[in-house]
C-alpha positions in Angstrom: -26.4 22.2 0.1 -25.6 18.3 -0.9 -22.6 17.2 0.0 -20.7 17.2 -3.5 -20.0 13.6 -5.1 -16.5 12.4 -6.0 -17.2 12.4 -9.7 -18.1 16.3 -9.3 -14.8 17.2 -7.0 -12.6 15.4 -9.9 -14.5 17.3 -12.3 -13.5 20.6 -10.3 -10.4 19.2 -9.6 -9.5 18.9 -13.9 -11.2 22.3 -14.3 -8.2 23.3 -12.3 -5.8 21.8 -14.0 -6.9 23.0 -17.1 -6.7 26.5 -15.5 -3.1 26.0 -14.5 -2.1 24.5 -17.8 -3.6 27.9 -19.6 -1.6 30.0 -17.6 1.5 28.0 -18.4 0.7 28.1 -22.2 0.3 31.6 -22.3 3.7 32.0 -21.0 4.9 29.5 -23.5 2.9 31.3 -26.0 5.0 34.5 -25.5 8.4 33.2 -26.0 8.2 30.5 -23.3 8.5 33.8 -20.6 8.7 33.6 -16.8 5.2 34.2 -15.1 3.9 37.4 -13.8 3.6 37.8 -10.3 0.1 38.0 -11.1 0.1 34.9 -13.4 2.3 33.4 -10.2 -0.2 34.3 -7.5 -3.3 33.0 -9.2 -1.4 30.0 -10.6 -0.3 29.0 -6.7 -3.8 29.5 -5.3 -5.4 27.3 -8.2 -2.7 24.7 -7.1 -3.4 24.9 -3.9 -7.4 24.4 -4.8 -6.4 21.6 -6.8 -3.9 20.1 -3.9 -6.6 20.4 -1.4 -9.7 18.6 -3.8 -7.1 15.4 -4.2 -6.5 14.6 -0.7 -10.6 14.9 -0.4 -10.6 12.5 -3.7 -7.9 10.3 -1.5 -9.6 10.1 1.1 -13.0 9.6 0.0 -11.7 6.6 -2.1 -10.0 4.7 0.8 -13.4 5.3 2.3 -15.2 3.5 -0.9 -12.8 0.9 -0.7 -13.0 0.1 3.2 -16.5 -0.4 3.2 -17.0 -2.4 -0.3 -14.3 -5.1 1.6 -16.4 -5.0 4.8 -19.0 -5.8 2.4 -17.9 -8.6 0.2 -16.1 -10.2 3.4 -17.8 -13.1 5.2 -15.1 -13.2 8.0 -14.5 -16.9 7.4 -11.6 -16.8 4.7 -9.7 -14.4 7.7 -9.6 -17.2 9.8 -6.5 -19.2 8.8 -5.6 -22.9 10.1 -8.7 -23.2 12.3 -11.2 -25.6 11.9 -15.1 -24.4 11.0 -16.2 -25.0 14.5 -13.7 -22.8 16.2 -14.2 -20.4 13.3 -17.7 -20.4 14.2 -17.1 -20.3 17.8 -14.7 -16.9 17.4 -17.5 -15.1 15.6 -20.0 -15.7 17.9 -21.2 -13.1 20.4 -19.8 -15.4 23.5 -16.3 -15.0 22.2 -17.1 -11.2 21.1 -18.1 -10.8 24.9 -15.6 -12.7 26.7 -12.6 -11.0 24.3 -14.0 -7.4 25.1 -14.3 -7.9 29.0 -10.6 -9.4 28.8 -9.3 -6.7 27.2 -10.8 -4.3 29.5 -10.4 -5.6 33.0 -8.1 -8.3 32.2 -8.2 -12.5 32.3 -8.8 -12.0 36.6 -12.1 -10.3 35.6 -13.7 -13.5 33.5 -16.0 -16.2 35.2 -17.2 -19.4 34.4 -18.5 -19.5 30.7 -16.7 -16.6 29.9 -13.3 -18.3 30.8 -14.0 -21.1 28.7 -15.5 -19.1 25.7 -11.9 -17.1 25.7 -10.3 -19.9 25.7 -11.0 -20.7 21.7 -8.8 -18.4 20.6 -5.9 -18.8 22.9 -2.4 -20.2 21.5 -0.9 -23.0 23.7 2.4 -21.9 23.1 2.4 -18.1 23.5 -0.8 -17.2 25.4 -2.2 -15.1 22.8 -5.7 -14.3 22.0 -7.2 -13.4 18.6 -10.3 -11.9 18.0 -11.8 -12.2 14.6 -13.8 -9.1 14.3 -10.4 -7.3 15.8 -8.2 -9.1 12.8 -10.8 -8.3 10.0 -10.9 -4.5 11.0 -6.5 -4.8 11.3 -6.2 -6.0 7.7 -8.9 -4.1 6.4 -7.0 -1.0 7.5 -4.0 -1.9 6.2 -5.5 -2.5 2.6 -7.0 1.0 3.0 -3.9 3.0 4.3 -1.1 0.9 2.1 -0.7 1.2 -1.6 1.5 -1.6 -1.8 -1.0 -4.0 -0.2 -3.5 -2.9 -2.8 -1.2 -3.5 -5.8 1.1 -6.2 -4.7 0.7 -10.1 -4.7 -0.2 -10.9 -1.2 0.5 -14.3 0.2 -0.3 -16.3 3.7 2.7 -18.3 5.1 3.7 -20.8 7.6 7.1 -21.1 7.4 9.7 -19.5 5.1 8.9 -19.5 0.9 11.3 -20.1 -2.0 9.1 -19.0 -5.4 10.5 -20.2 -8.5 11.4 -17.4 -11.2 11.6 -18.5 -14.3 14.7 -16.2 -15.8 15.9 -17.5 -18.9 12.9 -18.4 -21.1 13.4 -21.1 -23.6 12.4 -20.5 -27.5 10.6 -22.1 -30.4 12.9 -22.5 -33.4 12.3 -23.4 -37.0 12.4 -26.8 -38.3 13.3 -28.4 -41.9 11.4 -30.9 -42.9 12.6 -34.2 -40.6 15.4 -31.7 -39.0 16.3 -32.7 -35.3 14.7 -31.1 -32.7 17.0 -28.3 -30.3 16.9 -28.8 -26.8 16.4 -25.9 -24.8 15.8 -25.9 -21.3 14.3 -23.2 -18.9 16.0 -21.9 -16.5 14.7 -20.7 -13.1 16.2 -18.8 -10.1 14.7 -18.8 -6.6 13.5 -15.9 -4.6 13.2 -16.5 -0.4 11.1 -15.2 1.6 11.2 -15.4 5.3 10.0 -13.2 8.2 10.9 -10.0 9.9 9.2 -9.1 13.3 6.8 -5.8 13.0 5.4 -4.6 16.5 4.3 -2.1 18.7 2.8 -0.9 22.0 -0.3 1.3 22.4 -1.0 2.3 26.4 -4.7 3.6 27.1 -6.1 4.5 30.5 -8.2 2.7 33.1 -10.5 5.2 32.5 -10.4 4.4 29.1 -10.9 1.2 29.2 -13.9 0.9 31.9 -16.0 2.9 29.4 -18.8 0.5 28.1 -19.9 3.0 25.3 -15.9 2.8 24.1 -15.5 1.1 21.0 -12.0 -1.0 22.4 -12.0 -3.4 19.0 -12.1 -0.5 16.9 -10.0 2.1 18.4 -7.5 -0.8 19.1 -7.6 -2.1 14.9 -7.6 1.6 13.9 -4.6 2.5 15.5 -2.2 -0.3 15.5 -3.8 -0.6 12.2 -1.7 2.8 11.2 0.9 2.4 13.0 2.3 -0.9 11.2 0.8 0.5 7.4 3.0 3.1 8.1 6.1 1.6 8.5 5.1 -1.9 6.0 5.0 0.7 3.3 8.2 2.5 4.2 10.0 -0.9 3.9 8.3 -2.4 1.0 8.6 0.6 -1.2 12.3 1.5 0.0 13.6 -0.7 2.7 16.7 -2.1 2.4 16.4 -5.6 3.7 18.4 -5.0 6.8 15.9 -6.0 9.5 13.3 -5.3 7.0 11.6 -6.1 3.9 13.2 -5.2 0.8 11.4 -2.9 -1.1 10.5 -2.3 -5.0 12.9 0.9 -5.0 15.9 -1.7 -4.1 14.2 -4.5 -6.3 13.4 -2.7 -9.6 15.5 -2.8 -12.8 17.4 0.7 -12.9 16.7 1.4 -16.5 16.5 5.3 -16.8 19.1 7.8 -15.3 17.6 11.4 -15.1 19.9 13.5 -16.2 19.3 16.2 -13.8 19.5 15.5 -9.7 16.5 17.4 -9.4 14.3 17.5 -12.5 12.5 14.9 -14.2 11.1 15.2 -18.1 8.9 13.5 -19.9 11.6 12.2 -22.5 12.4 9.9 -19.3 9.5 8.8 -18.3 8.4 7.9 -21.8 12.3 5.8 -21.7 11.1 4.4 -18.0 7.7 3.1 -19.5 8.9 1.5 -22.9 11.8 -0.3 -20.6 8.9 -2.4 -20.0 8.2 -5.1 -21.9 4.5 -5.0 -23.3 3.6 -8.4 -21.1 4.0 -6.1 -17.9 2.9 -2.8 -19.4 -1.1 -4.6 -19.4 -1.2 -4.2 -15.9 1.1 -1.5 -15.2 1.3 1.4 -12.7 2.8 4.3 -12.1 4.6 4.5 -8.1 6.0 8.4 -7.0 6.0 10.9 -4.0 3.2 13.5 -4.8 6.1 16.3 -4.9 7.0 14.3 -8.2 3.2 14.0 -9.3 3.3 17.9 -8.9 6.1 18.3 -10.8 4.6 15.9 -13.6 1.4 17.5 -14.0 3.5 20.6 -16.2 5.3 18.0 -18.4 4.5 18.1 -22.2 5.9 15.4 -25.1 6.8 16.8 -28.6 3.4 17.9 -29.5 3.0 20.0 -26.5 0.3 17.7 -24.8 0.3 17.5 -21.3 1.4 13.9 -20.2 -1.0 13.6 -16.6 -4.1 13.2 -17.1 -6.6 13.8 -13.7 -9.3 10.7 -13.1 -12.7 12.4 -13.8 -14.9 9.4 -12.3 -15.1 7.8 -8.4 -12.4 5.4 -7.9 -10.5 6.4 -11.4 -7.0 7.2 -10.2 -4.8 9.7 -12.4 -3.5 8.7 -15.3 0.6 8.9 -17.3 0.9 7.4 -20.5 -3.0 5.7 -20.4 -1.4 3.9 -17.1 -2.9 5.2 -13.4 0.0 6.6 -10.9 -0.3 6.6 -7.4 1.5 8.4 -4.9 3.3 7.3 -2.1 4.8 8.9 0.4 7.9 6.6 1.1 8.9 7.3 -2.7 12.1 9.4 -2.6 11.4 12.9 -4.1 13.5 14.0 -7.2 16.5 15.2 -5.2 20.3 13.4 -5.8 20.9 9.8 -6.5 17.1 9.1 -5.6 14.8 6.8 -7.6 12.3 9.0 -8.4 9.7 7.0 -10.0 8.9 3.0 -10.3 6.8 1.7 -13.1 5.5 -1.2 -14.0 3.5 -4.8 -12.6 3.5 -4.5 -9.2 1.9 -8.0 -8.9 5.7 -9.1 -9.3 5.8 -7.6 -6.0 4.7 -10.4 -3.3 4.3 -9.4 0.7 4.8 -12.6 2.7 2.7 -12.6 5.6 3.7 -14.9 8.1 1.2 -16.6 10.9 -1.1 -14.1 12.6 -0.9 -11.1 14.0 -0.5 -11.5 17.6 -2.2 -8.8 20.1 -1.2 -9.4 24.1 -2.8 -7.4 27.1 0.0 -5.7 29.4 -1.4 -5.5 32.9 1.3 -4.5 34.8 3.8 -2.9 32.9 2.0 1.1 33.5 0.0 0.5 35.9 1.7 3.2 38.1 -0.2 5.6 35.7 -2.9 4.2 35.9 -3.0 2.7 32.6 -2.9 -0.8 30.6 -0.7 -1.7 27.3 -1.8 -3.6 24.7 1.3 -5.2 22.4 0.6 -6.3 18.6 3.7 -7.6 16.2 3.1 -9.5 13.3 5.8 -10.6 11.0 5.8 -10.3 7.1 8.1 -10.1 4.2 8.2 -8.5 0.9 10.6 -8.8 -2.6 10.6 -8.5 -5.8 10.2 -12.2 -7.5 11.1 -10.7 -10.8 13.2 -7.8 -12.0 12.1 -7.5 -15.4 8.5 -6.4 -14.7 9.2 -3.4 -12.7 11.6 -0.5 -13.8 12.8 2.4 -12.2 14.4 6.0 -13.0 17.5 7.5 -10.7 18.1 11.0 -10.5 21.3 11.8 -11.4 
């Protein structure tokens, strides 16, 4: 049997929602009456269906996504400060073999041509080595795995930034007839952003690494790939700009407080989105833990019409209000003093990232177990430019 498209698992996936919505209206039907255990049971196992058919949808879009960038990329534009001959010289299949047999058997190991090919991509200062197939596969992870760096403004910097807000907009006034003019100056504010330092260490045996067949560039991207997505998105959804980015939870105007600590309606989320000002609401989305997209999907407004609607094509996402919501797991759930939900531009969002991502081969450091480390740390930044444009709801 084919392998079933995406279209046709969203299309089973609303089926189930519609499913789960019809058990709830009967029991609203009936004098808005707890469910039967029967009604319960069958409710939770279409839930589950429907739980099980979005992380497929999930993951079959980050899929979509990963290979149209490796598509549309040339490799060039990832190449920053470097001229086009050394540009040139990283992507060719010299470099390519040089970089692998370093990163297997280490600098001792290289001869001749293969010294000088590596030596391209080495940093005067720090002795690092980049590898351009290596930092293509590293960012085009991190666009797949992070929401925020598929929503937000990202930006390439040398040296700390200062972006001018502009916070007090002037206005047009009307004129008699040869009436003096009224000055009325804008006003702007400054938003910096600097640098904080983002690394790990990934050990892998010397089996591991004498294995020609091994793929080393892409297990290498893959996993240090995760590993800083993971904790990027932690910081520039909620982090609290100790040692870390500030995120859009810290960031966002606090506009709506729930009135429960634990429940959210959709009287508040319709107050969250018109806090908004139409200018931002054009390109607006929906940010929330799936625990609170759960929650959402049994919401009504005043004419008893559910308020989630599931995507029905490839690469739709859900929809709240005509606006697509997207879950993330470093939202706080609806639990006390949280901020449940953000909405709103998310290009007002801008990740900084800082230089390049720096990748050094440990030779000694394990080598009592028989093993070899390979260090990565970047450093990046992330802040809200302007308040206004993104919103946020507090549980009580």
């Amino acid at each position: 049997m084919a392998e079933q498209t995406t279209t046709e698992l969203k299309q089973l996936r609303a089926k189930g929602v519609r499913e789960m919505r019809e058990i709830l209206d009967i029991a609203d039907a009936e004098g808005s009456r707890p469910l039967s255990g029967e009604e319960r049971q069958k409710y939770d196992r279409i839930e589950a269906d429907v739980d099980d058919l979005t992380d497929t949808i999930d993951r079959r879009d980050k899929q979509a996504r990963a290979e149209k960038m490796i598509g549309s990329d040339s490799g060039q534009a990832r190449v920053s400060r470097q001229t086009a001959t050394q540009a040139e010289m990283l992507d060719s299949d010299e470099y390519r073999t040089a970089f692998d047999k370093y990163m297997r058997h280490g600098a001792q190991a290289l001869i001749g041509d293969e010294a000088r090919a590596l030596q391209v991509g080495t940093n005067s200062e720090g002795g690092y080595l980049t590898e351009t197939t290596l930092d293509r596969k590293l960012v085009e992870t991190l666009d797949e795995l992070n929401v925020m760096r598929q929503l937000c403004t990202v930006i390439k910097t040398a040296s700390d930034r200062n972006i001018s807000v502009e916070s007090d907009a002037a206005a047009a006034v009307w004129l008699n007839e040869e009436a003096a003019f009224t000055e009325d100056d804008v006003a702007f504010s400054q938003i910096s952003l600097g640098s904080w330092k983002l690394g790990s260490i990934m050990k892998v045996s010397d089996e591991l690494l004498l294995d020609n067949v091994f793929n080393l560039t892409g297990y290498l991207a893959r996993n240090f790939a995760r590993r800083l997505s993971n904790a990027e998105e932690a910081s520039f959804v909620d982090g609290d700009g100790s040692s870390k980015p500030e995120g859009v939870c810290t960031g966002a105007t606090a506009s709506v407080t729930a009135a429960s600590a634990t429940v959210l309606t959709s009287d508040e989320l319709i107050d969250l989105y018109h806090s908004c000002g139409r200018q931002y609401r054009n390109r607006a989305s929906w940010i929330m833990n799936d625990s609170t997209i759960k929650e959402i999907r049994k919401l009504q407004d005043g004419n008893d019409q559910y308020i989630w609607q599931p995507g029905m094509k490839a690469g739709e996402p859900d929809m709240l209000f005509g606006k697509p919501v997207y879950a993330s797991g470093d939202m706080p759930a609806t639990a006390t003093g949280n901020v449940a939900v953000v909405f709103g531009d998310f290009s007002y969002y801008t990740i900084a990232d800082r230089g390049p991502r720096v990748l050094i081969r440990l030779n000694e450091l394990y080598a009592a177990n028989g093993q070899v480390a390979f260090r990565i740390h970047e450093r990046v930044d992330g802040a809200t430019v302007l308040a206004a444009a993104l919103h946020k709801i507090t549980m009580a």
